[in-house]
N, C-alpha and C positions, 0 to 999 in steps of 0.2 A: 537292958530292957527298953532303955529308949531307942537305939539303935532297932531291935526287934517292932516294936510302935511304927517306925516310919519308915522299912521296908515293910511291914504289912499294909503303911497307908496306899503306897507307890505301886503294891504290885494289885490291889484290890481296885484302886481308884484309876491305874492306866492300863498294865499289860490285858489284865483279865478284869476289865469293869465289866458290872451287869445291868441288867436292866431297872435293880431296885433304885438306883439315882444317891442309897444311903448305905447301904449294906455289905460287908463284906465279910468272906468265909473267913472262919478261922481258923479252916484247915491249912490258910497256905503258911501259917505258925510252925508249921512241920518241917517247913524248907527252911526257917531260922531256926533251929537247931543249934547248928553249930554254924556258928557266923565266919569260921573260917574255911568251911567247905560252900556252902552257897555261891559262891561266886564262882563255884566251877558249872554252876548246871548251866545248861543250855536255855537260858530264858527266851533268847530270842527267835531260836526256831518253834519253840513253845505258845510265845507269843502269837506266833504268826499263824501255827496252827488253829488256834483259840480265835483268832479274828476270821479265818477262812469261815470254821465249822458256823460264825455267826453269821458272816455273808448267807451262808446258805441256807439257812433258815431264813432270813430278812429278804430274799428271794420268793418266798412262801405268798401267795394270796393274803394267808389270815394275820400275818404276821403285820404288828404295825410299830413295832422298833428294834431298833439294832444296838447291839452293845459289841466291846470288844478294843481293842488300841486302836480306836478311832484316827490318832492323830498320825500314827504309821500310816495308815490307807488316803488322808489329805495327802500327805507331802511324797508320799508313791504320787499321785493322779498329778500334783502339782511340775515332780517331777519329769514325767513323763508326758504331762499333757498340757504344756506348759499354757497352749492357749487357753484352758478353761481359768486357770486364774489371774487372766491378764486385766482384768476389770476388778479386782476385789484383792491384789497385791501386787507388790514388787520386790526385787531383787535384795537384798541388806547389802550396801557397801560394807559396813564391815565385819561379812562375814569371813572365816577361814575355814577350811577344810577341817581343823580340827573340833571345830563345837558342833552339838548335835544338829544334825541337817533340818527339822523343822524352825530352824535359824536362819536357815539362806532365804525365807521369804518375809515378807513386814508389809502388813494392813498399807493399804493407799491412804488412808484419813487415821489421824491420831485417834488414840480411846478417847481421850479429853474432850473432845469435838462434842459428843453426846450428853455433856454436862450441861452445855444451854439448854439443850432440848427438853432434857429430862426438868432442869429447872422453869422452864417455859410447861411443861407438862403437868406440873405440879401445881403452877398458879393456879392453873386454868379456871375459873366459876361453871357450878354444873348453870346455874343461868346462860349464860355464855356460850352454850354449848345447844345445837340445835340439829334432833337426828333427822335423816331424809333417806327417801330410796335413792339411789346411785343412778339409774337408769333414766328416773322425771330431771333429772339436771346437767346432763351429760354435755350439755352447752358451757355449762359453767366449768369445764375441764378441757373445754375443745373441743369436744366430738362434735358432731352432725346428731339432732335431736331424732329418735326414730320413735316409732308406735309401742308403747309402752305395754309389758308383759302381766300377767296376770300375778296380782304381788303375793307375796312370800308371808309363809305361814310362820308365826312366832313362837320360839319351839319354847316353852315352858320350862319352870325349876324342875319338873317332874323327869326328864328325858333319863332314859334309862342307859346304861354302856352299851348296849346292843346297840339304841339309835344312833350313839355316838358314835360308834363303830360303820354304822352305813353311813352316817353322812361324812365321815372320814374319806371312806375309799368313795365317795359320791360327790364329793367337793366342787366338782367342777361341774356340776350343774347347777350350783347356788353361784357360779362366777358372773358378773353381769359382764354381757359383752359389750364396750366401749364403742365399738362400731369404726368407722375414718374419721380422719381429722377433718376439721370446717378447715375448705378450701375458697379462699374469696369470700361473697357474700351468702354463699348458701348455706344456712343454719342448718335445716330438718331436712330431711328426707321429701320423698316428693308425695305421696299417702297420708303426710302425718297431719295435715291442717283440714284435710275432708275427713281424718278420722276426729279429729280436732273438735271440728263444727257439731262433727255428727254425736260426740257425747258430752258435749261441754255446753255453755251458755255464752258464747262471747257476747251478745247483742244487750243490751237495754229499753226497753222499748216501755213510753210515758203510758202508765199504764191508767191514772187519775183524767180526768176532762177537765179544761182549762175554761174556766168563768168569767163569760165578763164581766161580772161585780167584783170579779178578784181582780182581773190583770187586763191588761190591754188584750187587744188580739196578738195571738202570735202565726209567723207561718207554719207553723204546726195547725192553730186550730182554723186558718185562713183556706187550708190545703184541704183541711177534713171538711170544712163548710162548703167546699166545691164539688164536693161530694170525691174526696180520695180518701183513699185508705190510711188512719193513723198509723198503721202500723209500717208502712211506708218510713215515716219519717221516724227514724233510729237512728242511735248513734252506734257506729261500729267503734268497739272498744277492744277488739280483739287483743288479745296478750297470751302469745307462745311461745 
């Protein structure tokens, strides 16, 4: 029985995984049967089949996952196409020919590595933690600061699978674009400080009359007593 349990886990959880993440048939208890015929069927052009008929669904517009022996179709693309996983693995010296070929390849960075992180993650204080749009700070990343877009609606506990489902396949219009990198000393864009001016308040300007019972003269009120304009004298305090 146990032997039966863990080819049911093996063929439900790789050959023919589905999209439930938990679930597996129990029909395929049929092919353990008899545990000394099983090993004649052909699982693996079965397999293969089974992973095709999923491609072609997950082809489909509406379709938005895939199931199937996932890890056969990695080490096909890895095989074959070796430059896509030249940034995200490498070769195993001590592979051989005889152990399963999703062996010949090994992560570039240990699992371990994500142990800091995750423990650094954990500390974290929600105090400590300060959200912002992505676009107003793009200097703080490198980019070159540009005229900021009209900001983004906050989608509620309510959102239904439908919405989830458009903003799935719509994703990349909630992407902010980064823009170039600051090259020398040029922060922003060259629009962004007349757009700057024109909705913001950079200026300060002494809005009170200065007393001579309160304060000596100053050239503020030296200026306006000459008959100039206080609002002349400001300070530009701009910050962009």
């Amino acid at each position: 029985m146990a032997a039966r349990a863990f080819l049911l886990f093996l063929v439900g959880c790789t050959l023919f995984s589905d999209k439930s993440a938990y679930a597996i048939s129990v029909a395929y208890l049929e092919c353990f049967r008899d545990l000394n015929s099983c090993g004649g069927y052909a699982w693996g052009a079965t397999a293969l089949a089974y992973l095709y008929d999923n491609l072609r669904e997950a082809s489909m517009h509406q379709t938005r996952t895939v199931s199937g022996y996932l890890t056969l179709l990695q080490t096909w693309v890895y095989e074959h196409f070796p430059t896509l996983c030249r940034d995200c693995c490498r070769l195993s010296a001590s592979y051989v020919e005889d152990y399963p070929r999703a062996l010949k390849w090994k992560p570039k960075r240990d699992k371990g590595l994500v142990l800091p992180f995750r423990k650094a993650l954990d500390e974290i204080d929600v105090d400590e933690m300060y959200a912002h749009l992505p676009d107003r700070v793009l200097r703080q990343y490198g980019h070159v600061q540009t005229i900021l877009g009209s900001p983004l609606e906050i989608v509620g506990q309510t959102t239904t699978p439908d919405e989830m489902d458009i903003m799935f396949t719509q994703y990349v219009v909630h992407v902010v674009d980064v823009g170039p990198v600051v090259q020398g000393h040029v922060v922003c864009s060259n629009d962004y400080m007349d757009w700057f001016r024109r909705i913001s308040h950079p200026y300060i300007i002494r809005r009170g009359p200065v007393h001579e019972a309160d304060a000596e003269p100053t050239d503020h009120a030296t200026h306006a007593a000459d008959g100039g304009d206080p609002a002349d004298d400001t300070v530009d305090i701009t910050v962009y």
